[in-house]
C-alpha positions in Angstrom: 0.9 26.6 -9.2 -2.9 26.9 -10.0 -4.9 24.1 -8.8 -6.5 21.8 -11.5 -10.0 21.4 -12.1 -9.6 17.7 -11.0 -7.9 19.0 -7.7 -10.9 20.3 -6.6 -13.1 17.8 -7.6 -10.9 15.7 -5.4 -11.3 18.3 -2.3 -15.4 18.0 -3.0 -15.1 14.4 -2.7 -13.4 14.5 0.3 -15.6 16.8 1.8 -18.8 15.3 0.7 -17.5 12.0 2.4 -17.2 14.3 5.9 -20.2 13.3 8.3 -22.0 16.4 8.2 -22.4 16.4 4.3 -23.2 12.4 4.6 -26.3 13.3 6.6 -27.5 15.9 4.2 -27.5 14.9 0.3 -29.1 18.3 -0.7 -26.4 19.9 1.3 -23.6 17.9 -0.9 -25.4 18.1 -3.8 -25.6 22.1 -3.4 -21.8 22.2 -3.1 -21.3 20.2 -5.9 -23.5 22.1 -8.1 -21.6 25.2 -7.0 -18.4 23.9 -7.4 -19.1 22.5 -10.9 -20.3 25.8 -11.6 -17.6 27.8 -10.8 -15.4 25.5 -12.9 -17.4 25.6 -15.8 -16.9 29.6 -15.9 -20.4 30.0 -14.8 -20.0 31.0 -11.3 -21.1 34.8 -11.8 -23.7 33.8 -12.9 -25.1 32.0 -10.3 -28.1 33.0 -8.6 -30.9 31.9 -6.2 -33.7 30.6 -8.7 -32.2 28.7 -11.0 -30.1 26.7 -7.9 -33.4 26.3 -6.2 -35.0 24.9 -10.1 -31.5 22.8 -10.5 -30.5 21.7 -7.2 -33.9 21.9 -5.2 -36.1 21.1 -8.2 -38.4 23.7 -7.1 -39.2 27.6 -7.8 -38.3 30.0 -4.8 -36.4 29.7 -2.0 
């Protein structure tokens, strides 16, 4: 069986909550914006610019 969209979500959470994401909110906000991504059918689509304009707020890497 397929995992659900809310399965993963649930993953994220839990792995967000691990210490090494707690330290770093850009780090856990990266993953989320991935993840999110990907289930929103958008995850060919992404590339280096518009996660540093989304995630970073800022042009370039």
């Amino acid at each position: 069986m397929e995992p659900t969209a809310e399965d993963y979500r649930d993953a994220l959470a839990r792995v967000v909550a691990a210490s090494s994401f707690r330290s770093s909110s850009k780090l856990a906000e990266l993953l989320s914006y991935l993840v999110e991504q990907k289930l929103a059918g958008q995850g060919d689509l992404l590339k280096g610019y518009p996660i540093a304009l989304d995630v970073f707020g800022r042009a370039g890497a």
